[in-house]
VEXKOLPA-448375 format. One record per residue: residue number from 0; y, x, z of N, C-alpha, C, CB in turn; chain. Coordinates in steps of 0.2 Angstrom, whole numbers. Last residue first. Glycine has a CB too. Example, Ala and Ser with C-alpha at 12.3 -4.5 7.8 and 13.67 -1.06 7.14 Angstrom:
BEGIN
<atom 1 <-11 64 35> <-5 68 36> <0 64 39> <-3 70 29> 'A'> <atom 0 <-28 66 39> <-22 62 39> <-16 66 39> <-22 57 45> 'A'> 
***
This chain:
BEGIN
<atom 252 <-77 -153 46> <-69 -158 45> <-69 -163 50> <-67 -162 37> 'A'> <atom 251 <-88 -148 44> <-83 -144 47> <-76 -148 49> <-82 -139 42> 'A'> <atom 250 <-92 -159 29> <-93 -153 36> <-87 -148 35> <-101 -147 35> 'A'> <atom 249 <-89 -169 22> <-89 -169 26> <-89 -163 32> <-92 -172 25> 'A'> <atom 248 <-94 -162 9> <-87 -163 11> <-84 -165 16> <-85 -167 8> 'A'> <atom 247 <-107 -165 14> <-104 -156 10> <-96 -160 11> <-108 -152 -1> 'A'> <atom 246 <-109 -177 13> <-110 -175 18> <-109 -167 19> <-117 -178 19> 'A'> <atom 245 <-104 -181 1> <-102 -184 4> <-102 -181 12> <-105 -187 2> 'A'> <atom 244 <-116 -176 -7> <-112 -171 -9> <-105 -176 -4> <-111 -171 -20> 'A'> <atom 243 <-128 -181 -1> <-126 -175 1> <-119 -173 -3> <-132 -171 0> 'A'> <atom 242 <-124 -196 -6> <-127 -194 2> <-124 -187 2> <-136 -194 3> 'A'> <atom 241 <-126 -195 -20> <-120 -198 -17> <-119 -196 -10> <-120 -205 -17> 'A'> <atom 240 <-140 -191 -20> <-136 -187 -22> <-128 -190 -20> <-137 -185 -29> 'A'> <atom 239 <-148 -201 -13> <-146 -195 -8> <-140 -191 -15> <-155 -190 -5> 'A'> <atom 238 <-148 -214 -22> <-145 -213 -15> <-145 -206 -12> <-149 -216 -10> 'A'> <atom 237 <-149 -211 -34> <-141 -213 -34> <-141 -216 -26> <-139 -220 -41> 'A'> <atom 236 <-158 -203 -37> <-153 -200 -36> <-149 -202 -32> <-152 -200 -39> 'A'> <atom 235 <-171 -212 -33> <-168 -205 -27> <-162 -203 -29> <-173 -197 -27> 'A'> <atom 234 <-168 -219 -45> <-166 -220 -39> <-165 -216 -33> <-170 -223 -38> 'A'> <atom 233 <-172 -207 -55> <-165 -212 -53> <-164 -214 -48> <-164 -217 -56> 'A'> <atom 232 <-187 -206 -51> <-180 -200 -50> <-173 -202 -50> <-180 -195 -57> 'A'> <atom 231 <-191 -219 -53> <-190 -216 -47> <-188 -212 -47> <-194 -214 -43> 'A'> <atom 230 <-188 -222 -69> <-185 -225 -61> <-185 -223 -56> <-186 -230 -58> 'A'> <atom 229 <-196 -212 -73> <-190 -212 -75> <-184 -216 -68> <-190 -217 -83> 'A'> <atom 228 <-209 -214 -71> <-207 -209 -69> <-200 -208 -71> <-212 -205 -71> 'A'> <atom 227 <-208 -230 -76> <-210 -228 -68> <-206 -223 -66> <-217 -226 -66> 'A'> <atom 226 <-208 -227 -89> <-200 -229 -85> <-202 -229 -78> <-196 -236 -87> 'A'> <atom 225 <-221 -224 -90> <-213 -216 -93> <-208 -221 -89> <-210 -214 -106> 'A'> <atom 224 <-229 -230 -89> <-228 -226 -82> <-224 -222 -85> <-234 -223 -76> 'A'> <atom 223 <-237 -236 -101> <-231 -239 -97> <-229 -236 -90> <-232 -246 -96> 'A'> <atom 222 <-251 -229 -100> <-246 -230 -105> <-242 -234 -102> <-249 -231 -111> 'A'> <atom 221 <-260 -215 -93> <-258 -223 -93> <-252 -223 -97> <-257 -227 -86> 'A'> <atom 220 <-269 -201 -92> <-264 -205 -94> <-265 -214 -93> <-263 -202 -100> 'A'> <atom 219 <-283 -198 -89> <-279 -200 -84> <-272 -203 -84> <-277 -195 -81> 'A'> <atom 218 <-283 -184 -98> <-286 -189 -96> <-282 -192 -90> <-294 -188 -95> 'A'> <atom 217 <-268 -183 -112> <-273 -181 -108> <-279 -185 -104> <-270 -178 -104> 'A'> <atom 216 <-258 -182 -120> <-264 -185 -122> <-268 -183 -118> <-266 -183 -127> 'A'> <atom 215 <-245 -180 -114> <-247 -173 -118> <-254 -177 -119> <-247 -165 -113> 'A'> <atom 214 <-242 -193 -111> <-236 -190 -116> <-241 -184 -118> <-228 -187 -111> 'A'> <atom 213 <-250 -196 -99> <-251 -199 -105> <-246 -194 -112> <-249 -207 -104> 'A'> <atom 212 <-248 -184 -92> <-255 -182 -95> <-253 -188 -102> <-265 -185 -88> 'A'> <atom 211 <-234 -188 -89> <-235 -183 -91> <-243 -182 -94> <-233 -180 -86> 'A'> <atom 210 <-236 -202 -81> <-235 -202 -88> <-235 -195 -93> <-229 -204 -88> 'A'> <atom 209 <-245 -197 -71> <-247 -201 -75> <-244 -202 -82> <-248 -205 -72> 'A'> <atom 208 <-235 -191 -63> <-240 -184 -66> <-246 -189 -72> <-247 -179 -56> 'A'> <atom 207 <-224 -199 -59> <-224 -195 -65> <-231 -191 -66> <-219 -190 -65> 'A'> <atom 206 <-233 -206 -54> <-231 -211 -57> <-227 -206 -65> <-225 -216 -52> 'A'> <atom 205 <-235 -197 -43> <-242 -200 -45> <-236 -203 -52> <-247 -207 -38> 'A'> <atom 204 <-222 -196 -37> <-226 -189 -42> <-230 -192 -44> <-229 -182 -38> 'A'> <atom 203 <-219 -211 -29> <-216 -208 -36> <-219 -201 -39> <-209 -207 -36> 'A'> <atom 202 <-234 -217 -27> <-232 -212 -23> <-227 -209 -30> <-239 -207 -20> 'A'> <atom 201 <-245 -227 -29> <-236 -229 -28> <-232 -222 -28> <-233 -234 -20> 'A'> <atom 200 <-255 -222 -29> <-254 -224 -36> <-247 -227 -36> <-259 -230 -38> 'A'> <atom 199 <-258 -220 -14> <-258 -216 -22> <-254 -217 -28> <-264 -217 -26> 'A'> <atom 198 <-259 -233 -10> <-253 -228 -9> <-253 -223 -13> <-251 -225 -2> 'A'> <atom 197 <-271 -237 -17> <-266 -238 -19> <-259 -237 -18> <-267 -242 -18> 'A'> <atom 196 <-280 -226 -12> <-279 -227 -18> <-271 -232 -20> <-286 -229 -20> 'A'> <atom 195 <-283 -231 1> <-278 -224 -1> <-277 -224 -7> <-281 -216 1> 'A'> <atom 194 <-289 -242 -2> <-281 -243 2> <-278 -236 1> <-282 -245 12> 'A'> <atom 193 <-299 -237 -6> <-294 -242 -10> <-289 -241 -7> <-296 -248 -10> 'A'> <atom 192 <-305 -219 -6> <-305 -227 -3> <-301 -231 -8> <-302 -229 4> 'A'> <atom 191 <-306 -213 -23> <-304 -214 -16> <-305 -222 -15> <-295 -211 -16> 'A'> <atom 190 <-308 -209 -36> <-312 -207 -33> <-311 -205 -25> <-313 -202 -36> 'A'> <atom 189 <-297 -217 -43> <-304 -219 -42> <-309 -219 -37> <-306 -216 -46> 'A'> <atom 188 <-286 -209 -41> <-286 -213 -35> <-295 -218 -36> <-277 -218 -37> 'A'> <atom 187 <-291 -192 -45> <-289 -197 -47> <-291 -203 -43> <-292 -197 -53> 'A'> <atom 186 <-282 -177 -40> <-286 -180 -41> <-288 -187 -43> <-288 -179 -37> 'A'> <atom 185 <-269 -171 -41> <-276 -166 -39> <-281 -172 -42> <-277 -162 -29> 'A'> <atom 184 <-262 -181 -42> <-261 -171 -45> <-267 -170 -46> <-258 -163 -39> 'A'> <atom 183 <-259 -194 -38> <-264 -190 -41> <-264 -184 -49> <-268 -197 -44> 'A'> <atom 182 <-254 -189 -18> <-254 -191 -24> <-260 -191 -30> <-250 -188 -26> 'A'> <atom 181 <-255 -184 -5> <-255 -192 -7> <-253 -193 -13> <-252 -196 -2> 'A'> <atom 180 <-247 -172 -8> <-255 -171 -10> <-258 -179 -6> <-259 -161 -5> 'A'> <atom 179 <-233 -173 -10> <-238 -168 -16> <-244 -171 -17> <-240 -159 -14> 'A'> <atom 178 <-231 -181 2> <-229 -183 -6> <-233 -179 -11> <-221 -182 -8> 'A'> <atom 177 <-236 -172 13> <-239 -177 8> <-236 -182 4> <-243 -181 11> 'A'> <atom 176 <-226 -160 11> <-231 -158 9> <-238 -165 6> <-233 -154 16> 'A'> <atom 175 <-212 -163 13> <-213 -164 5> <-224 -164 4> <-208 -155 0> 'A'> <atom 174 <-212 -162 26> <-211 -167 22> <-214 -168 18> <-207 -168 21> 'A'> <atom 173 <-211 -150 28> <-218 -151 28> <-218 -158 25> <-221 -149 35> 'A'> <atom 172 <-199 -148 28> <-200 -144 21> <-208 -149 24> <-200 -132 19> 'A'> <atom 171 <-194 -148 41> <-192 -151 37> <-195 -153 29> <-186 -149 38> 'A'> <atom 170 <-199 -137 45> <-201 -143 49> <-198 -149 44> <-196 -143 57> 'A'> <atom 169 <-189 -126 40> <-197 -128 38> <-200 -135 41> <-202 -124 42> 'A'> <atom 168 <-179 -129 42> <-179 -133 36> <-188 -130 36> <-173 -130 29> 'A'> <atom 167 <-172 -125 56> <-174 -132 54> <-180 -135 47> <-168 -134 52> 'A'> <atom 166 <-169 -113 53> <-176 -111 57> <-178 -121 58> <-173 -105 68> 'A'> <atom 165 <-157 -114 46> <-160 -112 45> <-170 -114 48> <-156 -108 45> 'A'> <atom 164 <-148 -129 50> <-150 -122 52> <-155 -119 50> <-152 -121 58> 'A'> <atom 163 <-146 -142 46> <-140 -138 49> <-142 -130 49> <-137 -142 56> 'A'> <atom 162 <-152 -155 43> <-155 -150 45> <-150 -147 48> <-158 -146 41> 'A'> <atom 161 <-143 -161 33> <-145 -164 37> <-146 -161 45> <-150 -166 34> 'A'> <atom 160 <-142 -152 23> <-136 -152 29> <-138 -156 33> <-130 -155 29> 'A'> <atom 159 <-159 -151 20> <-156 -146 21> <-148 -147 27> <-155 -144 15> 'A'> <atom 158 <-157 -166 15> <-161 -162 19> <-159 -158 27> <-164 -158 14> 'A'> <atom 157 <-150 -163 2> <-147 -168 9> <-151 -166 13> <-147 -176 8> 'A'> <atom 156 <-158 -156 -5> <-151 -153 -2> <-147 -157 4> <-146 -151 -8> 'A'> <atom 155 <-170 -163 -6> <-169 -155 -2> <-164 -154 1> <-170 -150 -6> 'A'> <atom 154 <-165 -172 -15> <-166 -175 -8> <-166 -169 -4> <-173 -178 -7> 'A'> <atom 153 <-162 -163 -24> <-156 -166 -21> <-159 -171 -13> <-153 -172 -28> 'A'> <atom 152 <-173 -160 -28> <-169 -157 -27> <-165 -160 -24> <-168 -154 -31> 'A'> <atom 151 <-182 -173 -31> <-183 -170 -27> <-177 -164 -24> <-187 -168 -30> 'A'> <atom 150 <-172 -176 -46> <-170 -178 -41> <-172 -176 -33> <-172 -184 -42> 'A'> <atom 149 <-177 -163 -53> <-170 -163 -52> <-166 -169 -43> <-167 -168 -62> 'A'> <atom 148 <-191 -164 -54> <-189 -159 -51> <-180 -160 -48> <-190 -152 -56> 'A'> <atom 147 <-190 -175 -62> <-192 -176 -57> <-188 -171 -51> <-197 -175 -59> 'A'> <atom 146 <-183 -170 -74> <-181 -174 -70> <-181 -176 -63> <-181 -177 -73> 'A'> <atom 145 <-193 -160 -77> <-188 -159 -74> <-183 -162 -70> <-186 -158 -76> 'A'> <atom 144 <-205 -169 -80> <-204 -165 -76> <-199 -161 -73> <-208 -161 -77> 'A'> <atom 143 <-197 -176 -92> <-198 -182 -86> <-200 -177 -80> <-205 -188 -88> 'A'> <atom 142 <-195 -164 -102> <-190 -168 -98> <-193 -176 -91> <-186 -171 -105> 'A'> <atom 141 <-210 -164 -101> <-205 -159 -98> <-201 -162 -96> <-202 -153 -101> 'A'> <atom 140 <-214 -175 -109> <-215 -173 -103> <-211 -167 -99> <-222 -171 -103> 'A'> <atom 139 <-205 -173 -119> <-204 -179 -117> <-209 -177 -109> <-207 -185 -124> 'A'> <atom 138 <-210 -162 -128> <-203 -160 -122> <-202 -166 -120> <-195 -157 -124> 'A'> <atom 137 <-224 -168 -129> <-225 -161 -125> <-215 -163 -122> <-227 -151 -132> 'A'> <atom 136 <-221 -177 -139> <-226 -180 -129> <-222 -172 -127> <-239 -180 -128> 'A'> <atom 135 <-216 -172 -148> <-212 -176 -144> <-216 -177 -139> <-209 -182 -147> 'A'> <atom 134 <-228 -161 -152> <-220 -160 -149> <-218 -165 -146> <-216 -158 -153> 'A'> <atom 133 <-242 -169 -144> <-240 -168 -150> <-232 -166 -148> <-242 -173 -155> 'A'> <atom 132 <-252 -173 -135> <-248 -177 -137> <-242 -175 -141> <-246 -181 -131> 'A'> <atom 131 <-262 -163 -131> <-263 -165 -138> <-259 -170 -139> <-269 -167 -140> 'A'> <atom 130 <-262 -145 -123> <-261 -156 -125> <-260 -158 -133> <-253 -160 -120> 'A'> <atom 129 <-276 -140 -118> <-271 -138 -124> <-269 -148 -124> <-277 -133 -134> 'A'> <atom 128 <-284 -125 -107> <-282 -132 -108> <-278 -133 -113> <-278 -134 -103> 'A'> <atom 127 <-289 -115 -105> <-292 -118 -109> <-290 -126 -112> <-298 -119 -105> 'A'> <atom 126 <-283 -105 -99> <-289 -110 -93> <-292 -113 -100> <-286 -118 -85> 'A'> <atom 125 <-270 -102 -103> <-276 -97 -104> <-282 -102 -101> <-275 -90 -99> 'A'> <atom 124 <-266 -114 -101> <-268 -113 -109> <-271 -107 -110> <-261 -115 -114> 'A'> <atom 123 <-261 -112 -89> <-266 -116 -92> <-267 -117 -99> <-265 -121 -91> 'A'> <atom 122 <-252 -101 -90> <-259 -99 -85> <-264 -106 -88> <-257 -99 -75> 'A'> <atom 121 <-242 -108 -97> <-246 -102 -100> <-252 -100 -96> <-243 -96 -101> 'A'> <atom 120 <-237 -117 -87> <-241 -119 -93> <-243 -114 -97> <-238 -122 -98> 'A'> <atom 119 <-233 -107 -77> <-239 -112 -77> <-242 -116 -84> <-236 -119 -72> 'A'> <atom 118 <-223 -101 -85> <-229 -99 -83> <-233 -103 -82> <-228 -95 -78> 'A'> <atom 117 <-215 -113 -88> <-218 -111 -92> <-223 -105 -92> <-212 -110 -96> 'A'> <atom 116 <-213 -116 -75> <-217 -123 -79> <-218 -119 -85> <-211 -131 -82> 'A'> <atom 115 <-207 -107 -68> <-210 -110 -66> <-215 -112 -71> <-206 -112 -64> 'A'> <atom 114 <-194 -108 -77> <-196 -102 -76> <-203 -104 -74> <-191 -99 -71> 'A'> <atom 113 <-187 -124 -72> <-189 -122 -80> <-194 -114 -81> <-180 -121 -84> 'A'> <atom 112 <-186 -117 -60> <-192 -124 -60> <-192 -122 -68> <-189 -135 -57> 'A'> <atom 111 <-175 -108 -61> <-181 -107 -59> <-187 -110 -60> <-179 -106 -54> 'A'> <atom 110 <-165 -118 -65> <-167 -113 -70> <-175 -111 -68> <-160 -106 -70> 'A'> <atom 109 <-164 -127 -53> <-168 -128 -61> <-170 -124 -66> <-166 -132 -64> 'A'> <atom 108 <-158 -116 -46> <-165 -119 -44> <-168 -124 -50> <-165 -124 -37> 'A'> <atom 107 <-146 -114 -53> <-151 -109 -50> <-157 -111 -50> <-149 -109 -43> 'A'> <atom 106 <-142 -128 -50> <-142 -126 -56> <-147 -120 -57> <-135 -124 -58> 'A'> <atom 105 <-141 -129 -36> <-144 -133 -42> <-146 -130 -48> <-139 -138 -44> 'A'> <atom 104 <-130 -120 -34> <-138 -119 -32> <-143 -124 -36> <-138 -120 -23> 'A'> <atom 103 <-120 -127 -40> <-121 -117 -43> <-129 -117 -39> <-114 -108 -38> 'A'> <atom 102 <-117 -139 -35> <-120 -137 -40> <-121 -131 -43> <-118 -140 -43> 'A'> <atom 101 <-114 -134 -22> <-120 -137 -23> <-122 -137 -30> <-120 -143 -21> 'A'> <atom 100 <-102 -126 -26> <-109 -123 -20> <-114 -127 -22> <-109 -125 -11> 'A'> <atom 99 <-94 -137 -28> <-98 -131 -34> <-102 -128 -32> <-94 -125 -37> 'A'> <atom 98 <-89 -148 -20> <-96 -148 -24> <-98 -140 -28> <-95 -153 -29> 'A'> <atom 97 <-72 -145 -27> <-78 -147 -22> <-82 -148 -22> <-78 -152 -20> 'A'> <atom 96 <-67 -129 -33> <-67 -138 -34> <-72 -139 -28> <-71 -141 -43> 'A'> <atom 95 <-55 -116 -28> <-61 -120 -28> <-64 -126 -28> <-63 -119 -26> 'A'> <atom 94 <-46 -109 -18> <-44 -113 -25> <-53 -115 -26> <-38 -108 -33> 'A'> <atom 93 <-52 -105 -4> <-53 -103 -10> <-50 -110 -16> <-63 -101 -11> 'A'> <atom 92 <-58 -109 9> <-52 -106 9> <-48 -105 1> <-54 -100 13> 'A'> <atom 91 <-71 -114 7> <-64 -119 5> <-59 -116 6> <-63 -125 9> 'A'> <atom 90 <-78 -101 6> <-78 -104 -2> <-71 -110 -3> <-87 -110 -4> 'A'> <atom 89 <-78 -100 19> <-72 -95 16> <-70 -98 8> <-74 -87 16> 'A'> <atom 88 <-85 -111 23> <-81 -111 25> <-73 -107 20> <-84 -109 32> 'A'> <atom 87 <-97 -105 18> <-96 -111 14> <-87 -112 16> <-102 -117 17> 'A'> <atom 86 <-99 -95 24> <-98 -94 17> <-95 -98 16> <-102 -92 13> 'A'> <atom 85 <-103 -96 38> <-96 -96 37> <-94 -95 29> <-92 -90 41> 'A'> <atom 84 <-118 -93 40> <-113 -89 42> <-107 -89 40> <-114 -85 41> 'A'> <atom 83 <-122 -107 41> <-120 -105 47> <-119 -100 47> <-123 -106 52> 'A'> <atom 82 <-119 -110 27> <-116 -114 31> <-114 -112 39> <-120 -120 30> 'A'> <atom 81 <-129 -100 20> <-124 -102 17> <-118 -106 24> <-127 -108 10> 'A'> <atom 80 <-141 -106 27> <-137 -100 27> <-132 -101 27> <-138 -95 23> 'A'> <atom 79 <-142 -119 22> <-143 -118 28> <-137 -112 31> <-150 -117 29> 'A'> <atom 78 <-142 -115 5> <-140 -119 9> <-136 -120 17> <-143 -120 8> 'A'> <atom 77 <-154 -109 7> <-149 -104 6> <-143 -110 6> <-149 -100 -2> 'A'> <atom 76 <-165 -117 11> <-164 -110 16> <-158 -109 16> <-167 -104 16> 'A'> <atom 75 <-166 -124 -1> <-164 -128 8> <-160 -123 11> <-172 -130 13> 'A'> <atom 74 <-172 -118 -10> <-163 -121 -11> <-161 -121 -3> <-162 -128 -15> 'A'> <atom 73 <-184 -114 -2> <-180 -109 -4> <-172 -110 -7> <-184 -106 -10> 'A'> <atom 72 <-190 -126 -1> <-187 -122 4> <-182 -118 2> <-190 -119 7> 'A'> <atom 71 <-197 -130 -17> <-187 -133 -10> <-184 -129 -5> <-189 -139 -3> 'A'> <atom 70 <-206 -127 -17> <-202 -123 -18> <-195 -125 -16> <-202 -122 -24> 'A'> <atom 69 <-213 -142 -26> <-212 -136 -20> <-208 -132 -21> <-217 -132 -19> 'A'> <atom 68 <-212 -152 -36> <-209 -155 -30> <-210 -149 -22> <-215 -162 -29> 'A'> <atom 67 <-215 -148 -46> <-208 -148 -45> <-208 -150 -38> <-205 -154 -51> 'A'> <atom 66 <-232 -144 -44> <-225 -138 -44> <-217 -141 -42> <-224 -135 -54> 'A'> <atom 65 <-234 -158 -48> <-235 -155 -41> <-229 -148 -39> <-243 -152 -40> 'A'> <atom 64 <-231 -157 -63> <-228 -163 -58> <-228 -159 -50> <-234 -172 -58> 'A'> <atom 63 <-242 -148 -63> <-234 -147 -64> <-231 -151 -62> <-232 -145 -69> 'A'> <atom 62 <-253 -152 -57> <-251 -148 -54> <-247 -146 -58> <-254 -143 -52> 'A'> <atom 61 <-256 -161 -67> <-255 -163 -60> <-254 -156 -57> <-260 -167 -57> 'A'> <atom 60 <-259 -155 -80> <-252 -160 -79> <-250 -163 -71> <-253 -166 -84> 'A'> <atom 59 <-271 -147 -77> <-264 -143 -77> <-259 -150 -77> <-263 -137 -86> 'A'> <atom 58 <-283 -159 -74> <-278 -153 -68> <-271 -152 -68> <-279 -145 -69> 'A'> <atom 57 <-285 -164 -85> <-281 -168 -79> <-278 -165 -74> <-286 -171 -76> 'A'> <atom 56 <-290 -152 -89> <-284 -155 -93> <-283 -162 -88> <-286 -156 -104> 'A'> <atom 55 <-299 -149 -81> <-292 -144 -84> <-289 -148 -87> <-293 -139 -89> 'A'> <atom 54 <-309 -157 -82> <-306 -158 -76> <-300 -153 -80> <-310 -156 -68> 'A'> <atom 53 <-311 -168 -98> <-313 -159 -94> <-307 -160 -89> <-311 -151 -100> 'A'> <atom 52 <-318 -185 -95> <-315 -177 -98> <-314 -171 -93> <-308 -178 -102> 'A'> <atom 51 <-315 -193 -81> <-314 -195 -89> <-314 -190 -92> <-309 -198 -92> 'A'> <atom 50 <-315 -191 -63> <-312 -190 -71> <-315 -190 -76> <-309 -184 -72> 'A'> <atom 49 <-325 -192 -54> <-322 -198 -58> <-318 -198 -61> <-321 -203 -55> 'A'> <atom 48 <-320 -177 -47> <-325 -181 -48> <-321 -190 -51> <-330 -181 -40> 'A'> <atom 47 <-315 -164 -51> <-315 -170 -56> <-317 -176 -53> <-321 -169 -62> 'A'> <atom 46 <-318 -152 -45> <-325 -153 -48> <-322 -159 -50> <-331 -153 -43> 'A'> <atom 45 <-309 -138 -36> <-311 -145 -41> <-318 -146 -43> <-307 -146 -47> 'A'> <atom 44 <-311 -126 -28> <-313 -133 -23> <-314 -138 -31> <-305 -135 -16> 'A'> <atom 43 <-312 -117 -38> <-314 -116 -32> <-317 -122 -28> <-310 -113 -29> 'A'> <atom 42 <-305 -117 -49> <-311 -115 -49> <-317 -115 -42> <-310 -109 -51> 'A'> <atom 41 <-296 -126 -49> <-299 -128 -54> <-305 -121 -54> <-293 -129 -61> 'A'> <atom 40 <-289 -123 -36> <-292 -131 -37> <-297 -132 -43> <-287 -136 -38> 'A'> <atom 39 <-286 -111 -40> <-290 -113 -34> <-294 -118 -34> <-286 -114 -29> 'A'> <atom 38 <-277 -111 -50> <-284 -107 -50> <-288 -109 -45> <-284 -99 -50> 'A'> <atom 37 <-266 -119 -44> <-271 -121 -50> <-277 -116 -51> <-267 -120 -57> 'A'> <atom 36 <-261 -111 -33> <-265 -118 -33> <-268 -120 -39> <-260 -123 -30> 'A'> <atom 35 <-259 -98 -39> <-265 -98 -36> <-269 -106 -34> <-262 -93 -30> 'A'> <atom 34 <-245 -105 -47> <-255 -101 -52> <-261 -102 -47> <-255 -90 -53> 'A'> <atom 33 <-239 -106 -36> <-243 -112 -41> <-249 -112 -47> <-237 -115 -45> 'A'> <atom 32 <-236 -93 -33> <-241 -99 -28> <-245 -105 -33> <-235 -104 -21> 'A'> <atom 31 <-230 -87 -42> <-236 -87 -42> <-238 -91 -37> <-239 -82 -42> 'A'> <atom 30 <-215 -92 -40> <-219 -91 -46> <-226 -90 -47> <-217 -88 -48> 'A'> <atom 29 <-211 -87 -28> <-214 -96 -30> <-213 -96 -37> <-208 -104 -27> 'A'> <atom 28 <-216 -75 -28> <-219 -79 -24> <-219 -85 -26> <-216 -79 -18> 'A'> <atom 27 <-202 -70 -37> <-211 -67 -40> <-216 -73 -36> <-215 -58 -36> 'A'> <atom 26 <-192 -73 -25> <-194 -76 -35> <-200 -78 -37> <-193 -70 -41> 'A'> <atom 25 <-194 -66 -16> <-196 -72 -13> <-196 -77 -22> <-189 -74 -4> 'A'> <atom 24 <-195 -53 -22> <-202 -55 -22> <-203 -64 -19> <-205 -48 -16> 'A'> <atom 23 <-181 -52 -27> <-185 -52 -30> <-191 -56 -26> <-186 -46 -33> 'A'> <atom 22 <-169 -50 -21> <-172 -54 -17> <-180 -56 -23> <-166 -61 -14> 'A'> <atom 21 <-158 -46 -29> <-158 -42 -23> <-162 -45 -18> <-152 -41 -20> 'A'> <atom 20 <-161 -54 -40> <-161 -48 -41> <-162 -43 -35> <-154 -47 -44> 'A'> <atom 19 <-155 -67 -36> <-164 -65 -36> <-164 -59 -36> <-169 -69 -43> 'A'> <atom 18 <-142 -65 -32> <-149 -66 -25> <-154 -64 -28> <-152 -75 -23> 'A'> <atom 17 <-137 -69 -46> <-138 -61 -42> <-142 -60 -37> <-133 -58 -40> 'A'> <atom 16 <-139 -82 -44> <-144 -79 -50> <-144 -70 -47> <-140 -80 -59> 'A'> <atom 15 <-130 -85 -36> <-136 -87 -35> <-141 -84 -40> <-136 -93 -33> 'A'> <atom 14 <-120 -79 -43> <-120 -78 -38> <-128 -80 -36> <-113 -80 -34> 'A'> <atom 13 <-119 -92 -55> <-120 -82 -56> <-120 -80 -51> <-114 -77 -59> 'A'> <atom 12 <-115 -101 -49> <-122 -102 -53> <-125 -94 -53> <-120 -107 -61> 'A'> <atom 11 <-101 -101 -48> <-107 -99 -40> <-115 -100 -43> <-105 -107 -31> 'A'> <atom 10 <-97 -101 -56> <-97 -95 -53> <-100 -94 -49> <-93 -93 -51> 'A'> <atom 9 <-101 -113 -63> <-104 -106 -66> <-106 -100 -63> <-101 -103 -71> 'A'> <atom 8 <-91 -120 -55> <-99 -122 -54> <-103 -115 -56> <-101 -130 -59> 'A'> <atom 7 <-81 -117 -59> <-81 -114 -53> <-90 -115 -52> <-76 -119 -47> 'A'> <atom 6 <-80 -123 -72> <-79 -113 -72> <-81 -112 -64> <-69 -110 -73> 'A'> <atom 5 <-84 -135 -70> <-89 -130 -73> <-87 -122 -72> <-90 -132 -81> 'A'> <atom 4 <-70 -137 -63> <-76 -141 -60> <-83 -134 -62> <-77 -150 -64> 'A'> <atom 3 <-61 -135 -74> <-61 -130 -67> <-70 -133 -65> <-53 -132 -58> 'A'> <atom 2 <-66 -146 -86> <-67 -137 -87> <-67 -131 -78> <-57 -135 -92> 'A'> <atom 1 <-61 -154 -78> <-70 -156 -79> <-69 -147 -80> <-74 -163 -87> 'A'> <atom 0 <-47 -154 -77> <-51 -155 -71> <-58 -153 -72> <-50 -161 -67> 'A'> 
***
């Protein structure tokens, strides 16, 4: 049963990899927006204030925590689609395990977030930036950034059926906008009132974008926020991913 589950999950993992091919530029886009927000903020509008060291190296680990958490739409949309022109419908007409839709787009969309994080980290380490928490910080942060990214995802996709329509999921996508930026991506809760500072500092991306500077040695880090940034992605799991793959079996029936 686990082997059909993956052979079906692969097939629709390869179908969504052939999208990019015949949908290149909406790829290329959420691959560079997150350059343009890191160039932006680190030449244009940052300046650090009440950061500890070189604002770049507080930047680049907040704006990759920030990264995982954009780009949703683009699972959301296909999703949406997927549902109101009857694909999903013909997929159950199909010997096909339950779930493989979702997990072939899943899959998809972390390949892409992994795609993502390694350009961003090369656009910062052309800026200047270099971490210094040595190989096990470096994939000990990735892995907590993907994790991240993993559970975010799944909130998207419950979202998304939630949604039902395409022309839904922007309204819906704006959501994500202050979890990104009530956080400390961009800036450090110091250099805020209090009271915003402390929804700051709860905000689960704040909890990873802090263990991530601490893991690569950065300014900003704190040291006991790796099982912060471990709990909150769990938890989002173990309520919306039970949620949407419940609410995908549900439709249409």
């Amino acid at each position: 049963m686990s082997a059909y589950v993956l052979t079906d999950s692969w097939t629709m993992t390869r179908r969504e990899l052939a999208h990019w091919a015949r949908q290149p530029v909406q790829v290329v886009v959420s691959l560079v927006f997150p350059v343009m927000l890191l160039l932006m903020f680190g030449y244009l509008i940052g300046g650090g204030r009440a950061v500890a060291g070189p604002y770049v190296d507080y930047l680049v680990p907040g704006m990759l925590a920030l990264t995982m958490a954009f780009g949703l739409e683009g699972t959301m949309l296909a999703v949406t689609q997927d549902l109101n022109k009857g694909v999903i419908d013909r997929f159950r007409s199909m010997p096909m395990a339950d779930g493989a839709v979702l997990v072939g787009r899943s899959a998809a969309d972390m390949l892409q977030s992994a795609i993502g994080l390694v350009v961003l980290i090369g656009v910062g380490l052309a800026l200047g930036w270099r971490p210094q928490g040595g190989g096990g910080g470096f994939l000990g942060a990735v892995g907590l950034l993907l994790l991240f990214r993993f559970a975010m995802l799944w909130v998207g996709i419950q979202l998304a059926l939630v949604a039902g329509r395409p022309e839904m999921v922007q309204a819906v996508q704006i959501l994500v906008w202050p979890v990104g930026f009530l956080s400390n991506a961009l800036a450090t809760p110091a250099a805020m009132p209090g009271w915003l500072g402390t929804v700051v500092q709860w905000n689960p991306m704040s909890q990873t974008a802090t263990a991530v500077r601490d893991l690569l040695g950065g300014p900003g880090g704190e040291s006991g926020h790796v099982w912060a940034a471990v709990a909150w992605p769990l938890a989002l799991l173990v309520v919306f991913f039970p949620f949407a793959v419940r609410r995908f079996r549900g439709l249409g029936r």
